[in-house]
C-alpha positions in Angstrom: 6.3 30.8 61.3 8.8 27.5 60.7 5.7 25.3 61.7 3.8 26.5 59.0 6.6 26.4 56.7 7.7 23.0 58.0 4.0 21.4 57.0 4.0 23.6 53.7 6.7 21.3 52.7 5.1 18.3 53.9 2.1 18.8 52.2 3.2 19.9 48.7 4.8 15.6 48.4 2.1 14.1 50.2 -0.5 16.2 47.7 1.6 15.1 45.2 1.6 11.3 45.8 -2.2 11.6 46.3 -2.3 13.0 43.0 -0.4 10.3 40.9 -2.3 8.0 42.9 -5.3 9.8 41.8 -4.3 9.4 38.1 -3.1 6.1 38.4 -6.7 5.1 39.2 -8.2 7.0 36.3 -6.4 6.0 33.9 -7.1 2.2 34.9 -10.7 2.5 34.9 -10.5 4.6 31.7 -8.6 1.8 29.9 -11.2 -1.1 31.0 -14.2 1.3 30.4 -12.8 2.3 26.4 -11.5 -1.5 25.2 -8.6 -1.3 22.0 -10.9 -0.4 18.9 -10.7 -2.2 15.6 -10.2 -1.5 12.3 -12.6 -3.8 10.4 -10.8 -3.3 6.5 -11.0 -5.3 3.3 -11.9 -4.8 -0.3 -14.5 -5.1 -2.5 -13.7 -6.6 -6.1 -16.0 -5.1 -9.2 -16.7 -6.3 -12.9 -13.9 -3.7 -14.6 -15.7 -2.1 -17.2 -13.0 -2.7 -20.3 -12.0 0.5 -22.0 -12.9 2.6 -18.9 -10.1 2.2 -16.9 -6.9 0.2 -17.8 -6.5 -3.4 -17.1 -3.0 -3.4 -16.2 -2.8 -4.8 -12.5 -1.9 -1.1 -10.7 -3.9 0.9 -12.8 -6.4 3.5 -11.0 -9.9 2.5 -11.0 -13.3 3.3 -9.7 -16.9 1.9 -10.4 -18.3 0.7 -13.6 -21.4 2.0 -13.8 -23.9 -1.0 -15.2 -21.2 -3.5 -14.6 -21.1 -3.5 -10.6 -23.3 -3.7 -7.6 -21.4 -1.4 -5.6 -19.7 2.3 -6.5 -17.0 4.5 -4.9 -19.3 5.7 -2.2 -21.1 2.8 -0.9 -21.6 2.4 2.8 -19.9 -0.2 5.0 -21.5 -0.5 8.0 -20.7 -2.3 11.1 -22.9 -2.9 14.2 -23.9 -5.5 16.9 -27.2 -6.7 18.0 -27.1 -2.9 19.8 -27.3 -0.9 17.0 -24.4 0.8 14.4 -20.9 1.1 15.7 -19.5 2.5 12.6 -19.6 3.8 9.1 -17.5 3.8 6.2 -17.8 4.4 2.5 -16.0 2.5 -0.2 -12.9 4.4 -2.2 -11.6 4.9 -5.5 -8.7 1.4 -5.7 -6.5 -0.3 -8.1 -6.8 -2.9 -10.6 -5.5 -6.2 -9.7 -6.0 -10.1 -11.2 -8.8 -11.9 -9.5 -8.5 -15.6 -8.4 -10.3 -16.5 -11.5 -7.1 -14.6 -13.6 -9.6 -12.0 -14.7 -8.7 -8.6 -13.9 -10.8 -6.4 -11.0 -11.7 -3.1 -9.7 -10.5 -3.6 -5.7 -12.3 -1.0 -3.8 -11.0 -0.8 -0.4 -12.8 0.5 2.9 -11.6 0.9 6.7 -14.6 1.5 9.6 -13.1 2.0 13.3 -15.4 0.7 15.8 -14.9 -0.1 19.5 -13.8 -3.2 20.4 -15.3 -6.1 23.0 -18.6 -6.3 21.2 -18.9 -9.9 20.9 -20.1 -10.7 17.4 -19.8 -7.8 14.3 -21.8 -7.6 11.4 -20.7 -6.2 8.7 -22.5 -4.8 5.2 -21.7 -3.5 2.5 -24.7 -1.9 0.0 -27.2 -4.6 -0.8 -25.1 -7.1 -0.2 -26.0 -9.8 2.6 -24.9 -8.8 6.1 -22.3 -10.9 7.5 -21.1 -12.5 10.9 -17.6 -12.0 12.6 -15.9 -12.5 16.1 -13.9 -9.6 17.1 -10.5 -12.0 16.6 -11.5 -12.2 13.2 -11.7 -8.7 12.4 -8.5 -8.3 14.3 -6.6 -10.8 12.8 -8.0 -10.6 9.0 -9.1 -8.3 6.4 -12.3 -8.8 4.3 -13.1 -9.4 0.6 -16.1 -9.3 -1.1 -16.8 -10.0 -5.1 -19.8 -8.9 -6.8 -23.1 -11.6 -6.3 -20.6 -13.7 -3.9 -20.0 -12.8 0.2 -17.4 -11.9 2.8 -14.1 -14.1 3.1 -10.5 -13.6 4.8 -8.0 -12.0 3.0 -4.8 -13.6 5.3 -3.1 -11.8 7.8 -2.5 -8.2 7.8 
């Protein structure tokens, strides 16, 4: 009877070491098997539409119908040379001065995708697909204005 209850108690740390051991190794593999995904985000500037929203930089805004090439709505999709990683849609966003000192609808969108892809292409409506690295996802966000293409923002 103390034999058994000797190697009861032997077994119950060894099981447990095994175990962590166990995890340990799971949880490595898991890590290099799902890389760090990436939030691929920008902004899409529109023609405002004067009288339909205020021009005040801050003020609420949407789409201007007839005035834009893109609405609140409009699919952002990311992908590789394998196929789609990720969808998003464009949302309502704020009016703020364009480089040109005219003011602008800023729609912003977000996609999550999974990282270590190599090279990301990104579109947005009918405009032309675009090129990235995953650093430069990572490390900017993306603007687009109406008839012109993708650029970095800056930095987060």
């Amino acid at each position: 009877m103390r034999i058994r209850g000797l190697v009861g108690k032997l077994t119950i740390p060894i099981s447990g070491v095994s175990l962590l051991a166990i995890a340990g190794c799971t949880a490595a593999s898991s890590s290099s098997a799902n890389p760090v995904p990436i939030m691929v985000r920008g902004e899409v500037h529109t023609l405002l539409h004067r009288g339909l929203y205020g021009e005040s930089p801050g003020s609420y805004c949407e789409d201007s119908p007839g005035w834009s090439l893109v609405q609140v709505g409009t699919a952002v999709i990311v992908s590789d040379d394998r196929g789609t990683l990720g969808i998003g849609r464009l949302r309502s966003g704020t009016v703020k001065e364009s480089k040109d000192g005219e003011p602008r609808c800023y729609l912003p969108f977000k996609v999550n995708v999974p990282g270590s892809r190599g090279l990301y292409k990104v579109k947005v409506g009918n405009f032309p697909e675009q090129s990235y690295s995953e650093d430069e996802l990572r490390q900017h966000a993306l603007e687009l204005d109406d008839g012109s293409y993708f650029h970095r923002l800056g930095t987060p």
